[in-house]
C-alpha positions in Angstrom: -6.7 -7.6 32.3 -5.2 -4.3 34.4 -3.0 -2.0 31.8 0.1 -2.2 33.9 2.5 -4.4 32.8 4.0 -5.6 36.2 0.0 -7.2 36.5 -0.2 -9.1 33.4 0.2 -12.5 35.4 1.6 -15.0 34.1 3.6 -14.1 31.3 4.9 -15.9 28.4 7.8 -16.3 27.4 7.2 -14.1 24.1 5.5 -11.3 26.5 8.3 -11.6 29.5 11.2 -11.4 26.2 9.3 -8.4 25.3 8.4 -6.3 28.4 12.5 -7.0 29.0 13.1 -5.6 25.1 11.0 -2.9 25.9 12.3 -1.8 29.4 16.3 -1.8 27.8 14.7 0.0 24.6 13.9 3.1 26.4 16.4 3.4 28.7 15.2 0.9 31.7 12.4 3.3 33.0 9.7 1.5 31.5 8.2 -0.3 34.3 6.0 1.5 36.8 8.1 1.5 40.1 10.6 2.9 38.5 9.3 5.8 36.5 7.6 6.4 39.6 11.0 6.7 41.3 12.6 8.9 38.7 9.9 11.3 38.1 9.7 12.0 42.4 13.6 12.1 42.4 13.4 14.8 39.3 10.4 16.6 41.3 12.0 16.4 44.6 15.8 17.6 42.9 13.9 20.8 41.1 12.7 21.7 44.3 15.6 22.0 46.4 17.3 23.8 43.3 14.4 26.1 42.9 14.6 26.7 47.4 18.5 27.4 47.2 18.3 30.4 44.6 14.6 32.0 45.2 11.3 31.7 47.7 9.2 28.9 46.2 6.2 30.3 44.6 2.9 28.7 43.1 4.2 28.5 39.7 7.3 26.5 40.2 5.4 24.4 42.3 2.4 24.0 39.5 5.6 23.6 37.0 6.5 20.4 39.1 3.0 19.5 39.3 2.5 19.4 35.4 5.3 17.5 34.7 5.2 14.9 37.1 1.3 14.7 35.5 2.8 14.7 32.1 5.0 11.6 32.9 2.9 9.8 34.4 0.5 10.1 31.5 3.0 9.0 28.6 4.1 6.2 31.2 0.4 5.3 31.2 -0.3 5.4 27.4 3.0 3.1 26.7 1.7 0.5 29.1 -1.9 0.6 27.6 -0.4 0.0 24.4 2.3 -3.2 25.6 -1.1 -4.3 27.0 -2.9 -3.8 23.3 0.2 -5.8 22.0 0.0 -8.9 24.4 -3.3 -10.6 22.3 -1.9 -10.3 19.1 1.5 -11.9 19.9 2.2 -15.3 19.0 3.8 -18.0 20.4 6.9 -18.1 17.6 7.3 -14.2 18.3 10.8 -13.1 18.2 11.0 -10.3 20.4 14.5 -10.8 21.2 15.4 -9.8 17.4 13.6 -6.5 17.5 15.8 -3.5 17.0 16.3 -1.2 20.1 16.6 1.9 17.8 13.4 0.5 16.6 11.9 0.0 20.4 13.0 3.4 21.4 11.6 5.3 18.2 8.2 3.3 18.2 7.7 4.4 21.8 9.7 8.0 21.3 6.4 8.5 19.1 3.5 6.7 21.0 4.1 7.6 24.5 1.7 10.6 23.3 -1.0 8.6 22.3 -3.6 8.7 24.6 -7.1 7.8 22.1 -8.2 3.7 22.6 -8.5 3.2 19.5 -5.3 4.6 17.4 -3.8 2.7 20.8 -4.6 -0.5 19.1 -3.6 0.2 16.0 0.0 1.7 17.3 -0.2 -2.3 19.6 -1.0 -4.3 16.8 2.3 -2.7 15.0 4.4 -3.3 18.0 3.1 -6.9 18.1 3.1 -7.2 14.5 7.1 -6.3 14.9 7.3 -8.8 17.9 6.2 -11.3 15.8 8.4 -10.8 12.7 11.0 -8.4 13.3 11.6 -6.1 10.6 7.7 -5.8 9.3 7.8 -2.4 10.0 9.9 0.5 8.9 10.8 3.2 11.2 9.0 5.1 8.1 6.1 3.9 8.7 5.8 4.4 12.4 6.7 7.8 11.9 4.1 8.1 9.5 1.2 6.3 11.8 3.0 9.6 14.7 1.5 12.1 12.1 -1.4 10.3 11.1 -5.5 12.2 12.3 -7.5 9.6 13.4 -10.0 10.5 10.9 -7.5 9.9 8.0 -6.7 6.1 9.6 -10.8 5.9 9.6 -11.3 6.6 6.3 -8.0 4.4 5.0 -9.7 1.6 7.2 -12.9 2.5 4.9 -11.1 1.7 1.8 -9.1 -1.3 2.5 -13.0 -2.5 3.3 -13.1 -2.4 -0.4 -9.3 -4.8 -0.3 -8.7 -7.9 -2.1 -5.4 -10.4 -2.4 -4.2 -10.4 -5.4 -0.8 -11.2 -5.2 -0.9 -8.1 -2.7 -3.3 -6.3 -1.2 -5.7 -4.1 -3.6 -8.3 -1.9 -2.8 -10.6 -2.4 -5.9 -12.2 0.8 -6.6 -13.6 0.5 -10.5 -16.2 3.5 -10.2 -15.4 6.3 -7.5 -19.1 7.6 -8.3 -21.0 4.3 -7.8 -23.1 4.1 -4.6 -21.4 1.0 -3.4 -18.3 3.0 -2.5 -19.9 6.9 -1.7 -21.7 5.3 0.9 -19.0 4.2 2.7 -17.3 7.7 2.7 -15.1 6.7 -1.0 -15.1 9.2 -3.6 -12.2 11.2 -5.5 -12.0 13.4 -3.2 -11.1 11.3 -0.7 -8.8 9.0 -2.1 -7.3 11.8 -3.8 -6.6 12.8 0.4 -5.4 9.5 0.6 -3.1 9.9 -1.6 -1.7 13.4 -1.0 -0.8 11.7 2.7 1.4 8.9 1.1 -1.4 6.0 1.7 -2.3 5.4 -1.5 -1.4 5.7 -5.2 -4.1 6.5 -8.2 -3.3 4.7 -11.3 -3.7 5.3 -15.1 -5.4 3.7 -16.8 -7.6 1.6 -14.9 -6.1 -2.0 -15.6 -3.4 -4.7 -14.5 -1.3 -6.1 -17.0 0.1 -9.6 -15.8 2.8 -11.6 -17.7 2.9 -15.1 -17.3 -0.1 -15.7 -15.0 -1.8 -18.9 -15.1 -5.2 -18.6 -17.0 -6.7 -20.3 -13.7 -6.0 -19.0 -10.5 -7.9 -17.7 -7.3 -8.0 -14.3 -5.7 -9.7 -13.5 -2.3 -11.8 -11.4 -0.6 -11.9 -12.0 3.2 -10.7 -15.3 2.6 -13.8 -15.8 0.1 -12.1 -17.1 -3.0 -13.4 -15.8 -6.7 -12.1 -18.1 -9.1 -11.3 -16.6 -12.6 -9.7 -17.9 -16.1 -8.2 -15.3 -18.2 -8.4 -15.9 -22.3 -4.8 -15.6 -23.0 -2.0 -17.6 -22.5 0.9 -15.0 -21.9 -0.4 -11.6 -22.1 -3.6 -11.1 -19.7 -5.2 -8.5 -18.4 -7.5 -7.5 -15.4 -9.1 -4.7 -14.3 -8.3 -3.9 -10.7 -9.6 -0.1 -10.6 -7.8 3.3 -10.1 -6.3 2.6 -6.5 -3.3 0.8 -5.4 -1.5 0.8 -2.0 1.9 2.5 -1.0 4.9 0.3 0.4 3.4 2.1 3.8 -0.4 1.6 2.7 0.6 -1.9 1.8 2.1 -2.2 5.6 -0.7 -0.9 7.4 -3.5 -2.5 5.7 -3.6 -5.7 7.8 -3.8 -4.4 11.0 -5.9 -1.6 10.1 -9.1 -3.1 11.6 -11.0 -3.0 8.2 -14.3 -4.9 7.9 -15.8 -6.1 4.2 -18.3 -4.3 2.8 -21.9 -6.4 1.7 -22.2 -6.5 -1.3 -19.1 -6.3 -2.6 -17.9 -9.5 -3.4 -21.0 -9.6 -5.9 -20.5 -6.3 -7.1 -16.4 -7.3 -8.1 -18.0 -10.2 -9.5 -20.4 -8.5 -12.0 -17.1 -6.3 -13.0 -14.7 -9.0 -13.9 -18.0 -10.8 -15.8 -17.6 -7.8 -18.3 -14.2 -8.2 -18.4 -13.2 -12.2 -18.7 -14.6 -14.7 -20.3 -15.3 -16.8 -17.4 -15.5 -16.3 -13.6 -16.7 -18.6 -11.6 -17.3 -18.6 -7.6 -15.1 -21.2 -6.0 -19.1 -22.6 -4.2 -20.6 -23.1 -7.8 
């Protein structure tokens, strides 16, 4: 598939919806012909105003150079990223219902983006959006504008360690075990984690739930862990020291995270100290 947009094929309805969303969300230069034709009108207009007061010289013409090089590269990085976006949409997508103060911030911030792989995470929150308008906060893509790419490594890292309960949970019990150091966890790096806004360390080190059925299910990977909880109104589980931020808690699906071997067994074994009875859902 070639990045620019005006080569996609085919398109969708959902893509077409969106390329138009996108094209009237920053101002109708998105597509390729015409930021071609504005950045040579801008060039060509800063040349006859530099000629009418002063002689030409290198560096005005090296200025012009630069920015028409500079353009062309954010044009470039937006396209490689509607491009990112077009696999991950889906065919109920509502890109029509996407904000254009949304549209116009989200691209405001990743025109700059030139790395392939923080592209894909800055297409699977435009496509994410596409899909359900309103998934992201403008918060949050102003956080992901600020975020190293070694920070979203090592948050992709932890939500290795992520299970669904209820929401999302990375379940770190033991920040010194070798199950998690290995993998680049320890207190020093959630405590990074959590001086960036990703994530939140807790006190103590359990989950008090009211009401919860004393059977239930929770996954990991879509692996389920059944478990039954000895009380009937006042249970409690032990879900570590780490819990997600409403932006954690936004990025965490599309964070490209992978799970870890081993872990499901090692959860396992902690909950077994815990409850009375856990039992895998293939027993």
């Amino acid at each position: 598939m070639s990045n620019s947009i005006v080569s996609l094929g085919d398109l969708t309805k959902p893509i077409d919806t969106l390329v138009k969303k996108i094209a009237k969300g920053v101002g109708g230069s998105f597509l390729p012909q015409q930021i071609k034709r504005v950045a040579k009108a801008e060039a060509e207009a800063a040349i006859i105003k530099a000629q009418s007061e002063i002689e030409i010289t290198d560096l005005h013409q090296r200025a012009a150079q630069r920015r028409i090089e500079k353009d062309a590269l954010r044009q470039k990085n937006m396209e490689d990223i509607v491009a990112k976006a077009v696999p991950h949409l889906k065919e109920e997508a509502k890109p029509d219902a996407m904000d254009d103060d949304w549209i116009s911030n989200f691209f405001d911030k990743c025109r700059i983006v030139s790395d392939s792989e923080m592209q894909s995470l800055w297409s699977r929150v435009l496509a994410g959006e596409a899909n359900t308008p309103g998934t992201y906060s403008k918060r949050t893509v102003n956080f992901i504008a600020e975020l190293d790419k070694s920070d979203a490594e090592l948050f992709t890292k932890l939500c290795g360690f992520g299970w669904n309960i209820h929401d999302f949970v990375p379940l770190v019990f033991d920040e010194q075990a070798k199950i998690y150091n290995s993998h680049g966890i320890d207190f020093g790096t959630l405590s990074h984690l959590e001086s960036i806004g990703l994530v939140q360390l807790t006190a103590p080190k359990n989950f008090v739930g009211i009401d919860l059925p004393r059977k239930f299910a929770v996954y990991y990977y879509g692996k389920p862990l059944f478990l039954e909880i000895p009380h009937e109104f006042y249970n409690e589980r032990r879900t570590g020291m780490t819990q997600l931020t409403k932006i954690g808690q936004e990025l965490a699906p599309i964070c490209g995270s992978k799970p870890v071997d081993g872990f499901y067994d090692y959860v396992k074994d902690q909950w077994e100290q815990y409850l009375p009875k856990v039992e895998d859902a293939e027993q």
